[in-house]
C-alpha positions as CSV (number, residue, x, y, z in Angstrom):
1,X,58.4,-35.2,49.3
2,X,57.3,-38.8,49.7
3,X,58.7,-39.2,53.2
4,X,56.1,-36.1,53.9
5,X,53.3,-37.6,51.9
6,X,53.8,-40.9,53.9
7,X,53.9,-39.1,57.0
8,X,50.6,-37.4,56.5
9,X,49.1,-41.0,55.2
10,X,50.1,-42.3,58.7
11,X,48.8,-39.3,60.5
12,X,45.3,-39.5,59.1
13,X,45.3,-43.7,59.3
14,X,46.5,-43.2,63.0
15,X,43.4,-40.4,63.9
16,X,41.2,-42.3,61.8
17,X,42.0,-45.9,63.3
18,X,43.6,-45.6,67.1
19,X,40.2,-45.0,69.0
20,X,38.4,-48.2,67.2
21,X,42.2,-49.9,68.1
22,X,41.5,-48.6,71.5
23,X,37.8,-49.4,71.5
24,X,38.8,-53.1,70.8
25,X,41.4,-53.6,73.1
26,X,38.6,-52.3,75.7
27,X,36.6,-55.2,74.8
28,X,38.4,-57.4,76.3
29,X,39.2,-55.6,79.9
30,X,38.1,-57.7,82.9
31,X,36.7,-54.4,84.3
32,X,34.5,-51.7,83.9
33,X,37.2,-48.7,83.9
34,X,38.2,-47.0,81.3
35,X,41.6,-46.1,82.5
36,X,43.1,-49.0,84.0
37,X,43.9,-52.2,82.9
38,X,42.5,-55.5,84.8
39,X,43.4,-58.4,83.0
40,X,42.3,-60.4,79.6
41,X,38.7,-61.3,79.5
42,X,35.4,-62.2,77.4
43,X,33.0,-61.4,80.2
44,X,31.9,-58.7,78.3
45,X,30.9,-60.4,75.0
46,X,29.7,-63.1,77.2
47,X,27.2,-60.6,78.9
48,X,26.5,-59.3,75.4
49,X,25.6,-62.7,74.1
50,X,23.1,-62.9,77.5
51,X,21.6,-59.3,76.9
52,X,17.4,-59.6,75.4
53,X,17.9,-56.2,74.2
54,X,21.1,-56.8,71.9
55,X,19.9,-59.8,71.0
56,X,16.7,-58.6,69.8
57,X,18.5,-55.4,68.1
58,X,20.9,-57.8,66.5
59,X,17.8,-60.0,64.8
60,X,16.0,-56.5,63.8
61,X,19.4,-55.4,62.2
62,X,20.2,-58.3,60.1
63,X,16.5,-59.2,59.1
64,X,16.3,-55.6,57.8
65,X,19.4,-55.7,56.1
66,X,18.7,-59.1,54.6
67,X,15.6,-58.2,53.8
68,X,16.6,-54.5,51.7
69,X,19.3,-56.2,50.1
70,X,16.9,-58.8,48.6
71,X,14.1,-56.1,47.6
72,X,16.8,-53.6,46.4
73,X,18.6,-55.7,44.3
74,X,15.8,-57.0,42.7
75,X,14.4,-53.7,41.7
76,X,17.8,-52.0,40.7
77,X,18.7,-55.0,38.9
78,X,15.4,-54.0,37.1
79,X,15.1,-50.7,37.1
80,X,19.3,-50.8,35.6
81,X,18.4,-52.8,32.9
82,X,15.1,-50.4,31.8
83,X,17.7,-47.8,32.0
84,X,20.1,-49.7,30.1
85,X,17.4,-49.6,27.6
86,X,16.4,-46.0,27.1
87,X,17.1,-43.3,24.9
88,X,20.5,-41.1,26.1
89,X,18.7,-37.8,26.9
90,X,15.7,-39.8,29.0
91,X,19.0,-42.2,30.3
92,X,20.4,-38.9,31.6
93,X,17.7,-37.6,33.2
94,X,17.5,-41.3,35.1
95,X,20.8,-41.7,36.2
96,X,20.2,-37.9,37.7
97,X,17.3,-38.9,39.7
98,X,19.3,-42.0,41.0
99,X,21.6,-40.1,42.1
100,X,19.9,-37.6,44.2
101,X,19.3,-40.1,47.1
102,X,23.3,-40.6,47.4
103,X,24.2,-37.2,47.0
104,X,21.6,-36.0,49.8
105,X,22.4,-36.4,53.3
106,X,21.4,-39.0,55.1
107,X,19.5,-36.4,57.8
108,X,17.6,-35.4,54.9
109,X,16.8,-38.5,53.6
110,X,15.7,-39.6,57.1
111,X,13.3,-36.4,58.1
112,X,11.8,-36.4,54.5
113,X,10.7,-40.3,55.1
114,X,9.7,-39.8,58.5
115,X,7.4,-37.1,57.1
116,X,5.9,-39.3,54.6
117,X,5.1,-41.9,57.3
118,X,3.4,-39.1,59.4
119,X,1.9,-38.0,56.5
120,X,0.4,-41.5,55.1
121,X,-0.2,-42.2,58.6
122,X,1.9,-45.2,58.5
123,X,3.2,-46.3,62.7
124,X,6.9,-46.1,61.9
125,X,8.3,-49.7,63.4
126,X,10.1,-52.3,61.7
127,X,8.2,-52.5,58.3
128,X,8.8,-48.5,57.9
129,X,12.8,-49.2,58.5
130,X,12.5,-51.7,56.1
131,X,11.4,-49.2,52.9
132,X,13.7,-46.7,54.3
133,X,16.5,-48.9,54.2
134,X,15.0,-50.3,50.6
135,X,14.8,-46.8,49.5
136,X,18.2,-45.8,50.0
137,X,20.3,-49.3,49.0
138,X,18.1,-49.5,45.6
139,X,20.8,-46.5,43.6
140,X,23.5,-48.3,44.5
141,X,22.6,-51.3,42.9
142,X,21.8,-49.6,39.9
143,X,24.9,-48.5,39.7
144,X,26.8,-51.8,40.4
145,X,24.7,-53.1,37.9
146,X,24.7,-50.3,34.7
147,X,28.4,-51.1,34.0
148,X,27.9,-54.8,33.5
149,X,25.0,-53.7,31.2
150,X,27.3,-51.4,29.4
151,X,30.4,-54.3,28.9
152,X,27.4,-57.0,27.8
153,X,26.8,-57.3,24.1
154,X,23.7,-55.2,23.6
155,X,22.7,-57.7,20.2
156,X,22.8,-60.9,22.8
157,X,18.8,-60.2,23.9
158,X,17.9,-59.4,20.3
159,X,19.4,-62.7,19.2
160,X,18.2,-64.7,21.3
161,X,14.2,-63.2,20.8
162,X,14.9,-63.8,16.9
163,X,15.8,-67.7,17.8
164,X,12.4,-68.4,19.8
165,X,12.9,-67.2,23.2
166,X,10.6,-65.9,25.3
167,X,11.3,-62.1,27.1
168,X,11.3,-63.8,30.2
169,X,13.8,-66.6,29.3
170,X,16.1,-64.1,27.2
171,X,16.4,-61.9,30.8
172,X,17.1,-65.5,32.5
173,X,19.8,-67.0,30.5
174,X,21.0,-64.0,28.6
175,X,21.2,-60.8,30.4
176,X,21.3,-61.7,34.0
177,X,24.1,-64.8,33.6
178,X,26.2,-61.8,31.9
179,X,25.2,-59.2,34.8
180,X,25.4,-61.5,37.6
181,X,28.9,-59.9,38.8
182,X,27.6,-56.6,39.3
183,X,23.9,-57.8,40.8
184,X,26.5,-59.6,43.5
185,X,28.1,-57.1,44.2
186,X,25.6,-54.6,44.5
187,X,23.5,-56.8,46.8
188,X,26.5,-57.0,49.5
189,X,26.8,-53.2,49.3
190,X,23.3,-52.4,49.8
191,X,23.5,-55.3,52.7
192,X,26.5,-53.3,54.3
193,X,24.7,-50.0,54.0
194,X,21.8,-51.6,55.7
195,X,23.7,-53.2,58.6
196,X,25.8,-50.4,59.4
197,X,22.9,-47.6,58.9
198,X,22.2,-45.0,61.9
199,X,20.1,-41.7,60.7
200,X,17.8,-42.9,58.4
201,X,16.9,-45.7,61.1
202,X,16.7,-43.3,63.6
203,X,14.1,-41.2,62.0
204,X,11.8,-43.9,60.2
205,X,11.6,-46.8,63.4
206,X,10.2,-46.3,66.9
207,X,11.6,-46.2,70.0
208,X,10.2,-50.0,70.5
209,X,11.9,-51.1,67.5
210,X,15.6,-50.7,67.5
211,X,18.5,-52.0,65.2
212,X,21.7,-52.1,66.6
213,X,22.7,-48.4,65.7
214,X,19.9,-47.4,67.4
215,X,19.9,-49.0,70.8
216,X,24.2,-48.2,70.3
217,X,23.2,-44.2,70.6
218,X,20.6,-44.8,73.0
219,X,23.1,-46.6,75.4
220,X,25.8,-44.2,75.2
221,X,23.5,-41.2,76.4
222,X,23.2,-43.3,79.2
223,X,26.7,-43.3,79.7
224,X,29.0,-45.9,77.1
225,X,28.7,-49.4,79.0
226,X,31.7,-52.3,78.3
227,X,29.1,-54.0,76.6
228,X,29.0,-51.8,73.7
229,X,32.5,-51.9,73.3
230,X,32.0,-55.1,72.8
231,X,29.1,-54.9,70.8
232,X,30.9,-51.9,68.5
233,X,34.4,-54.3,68.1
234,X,32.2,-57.2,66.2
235,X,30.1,-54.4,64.5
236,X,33.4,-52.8,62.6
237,X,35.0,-56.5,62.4
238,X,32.2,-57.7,60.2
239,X,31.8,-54.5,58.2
240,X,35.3,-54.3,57.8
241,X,35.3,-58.2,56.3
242,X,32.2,-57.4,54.3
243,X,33.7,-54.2,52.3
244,X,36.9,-56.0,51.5
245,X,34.9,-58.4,50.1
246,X,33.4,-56.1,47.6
247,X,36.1,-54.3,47.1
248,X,37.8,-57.9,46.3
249,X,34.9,-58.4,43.9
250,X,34.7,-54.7,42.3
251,X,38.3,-55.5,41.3
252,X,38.1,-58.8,39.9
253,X,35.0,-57.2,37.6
254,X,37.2,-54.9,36.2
């Protein structure tokens, strides 16, 4: 029985992983087939360094993810700890709503805000990407956040109040010091979300204003160019570094 349930473990690693093994290894071919090999080379990321377009995707996609990671965390870190603070039945009925946006997919989450900027007569560009991707990172910071809530000693804020502190000072030195684990964490997930985002982007921006998802689909209905294997290799090495990261830090704050 285990020598089956390993060999279905390897199956599904091997179809899950081999293409973006593949995709690498392409990277670094001297030419422009596919199919044959023509030597070790970094003219590709070399003409991907050179390229406006990529370079100007690259800046859109990690201003916008910097950017939604900073808004988001700050409002689930907020909107956690009011939460936090209700009643259980109006708690419920929160955490329900928060989860909506992660349990809908992400097509739907997309059209729906691309209505709302047609609707509001907003020009969808790089600010609309921007609350899209702030929209859809904020639950999961609340939820990185609510269990750190739950493990803090909930008479810490009211003893601190009954000694002379201000609101403001008690959520300073008291709540977010004991929090701070989870409002880390959640911030490098909703960063991660936001770099590596495709559908919601591609419904909310215009065709002027691409992040590197974007211009990645747009150049492979053109026909896939070395260049975006190139592009697509440093794209899944960073993400890949990123998520172990948080999945480093998710188990140390257990």
């Amino acid at each position: 029985m285990k020598t089956i349930k390993r060999t279905y473990l390897a199956l599904i690693l091997l179809f899950l992983y081999v293409p973006i093994a593949v995709l690498i290894v392409q990277s670094f071919n001297a030419g422009i087939s596919r199919a044959k090999w023509e030597g070790f080379s970094f003219r590709w990321y070399q003409e991907l360094i050179n390229s406006p377009s990529i370079m100007q995707a690259l800046y859109v996609t990690v201003t916008i993810a910097l950017l939604a990671a900073a808004f988001s965390t700050i409002l689930g870190t907020l909107a956690a700890i009011g939460i936090h603070a209700m009643r259980k039945r109006p708690q419920a009925a929160m955490m329900t709503v928060t989860n909506i946006p992660m349990t809908m997919p992400d097509i739907v989450t997309g059209i729906s805000l691309m209505l709302l900027f047609i609707f509001t007569k907003v020009e969808r560009g790089y600010f609309t990407m921007l609350l899209a991707h702030i929209t859809f990172n904020t639950p999961y910071v609340v939820l990185s956040v609510l269990p750190k809530l739950k493990e803090m000693n909930k008479f810490s804020y009211e003893a601190a109040l009954d000694l002379g502190a201000t609101p403001g000072y008690a959520l300073r030195k008291v709540i977010l010091p004991a929090i701070r684990p989870g409002v880390i964490t959640g911030a490098m997930l909703a960063f991660t979300l936001s770099l590596d985002d495709f559908t919601i982007s591609y419904f909310t921006t215009s065709p002027l204003v691409q992040n590197l998802s974007t211009l990645i689909y747009s150049e492979a209905r053109k026909g896939i160019k070395p260049t975006m294997n190139a592009l697509s290799a440093l794209m899944f090495v960073a993400l890949l570094v990123l998520l172990l990261v948080i999945n480093r830090r998710t188990a140390d704050n257990k």
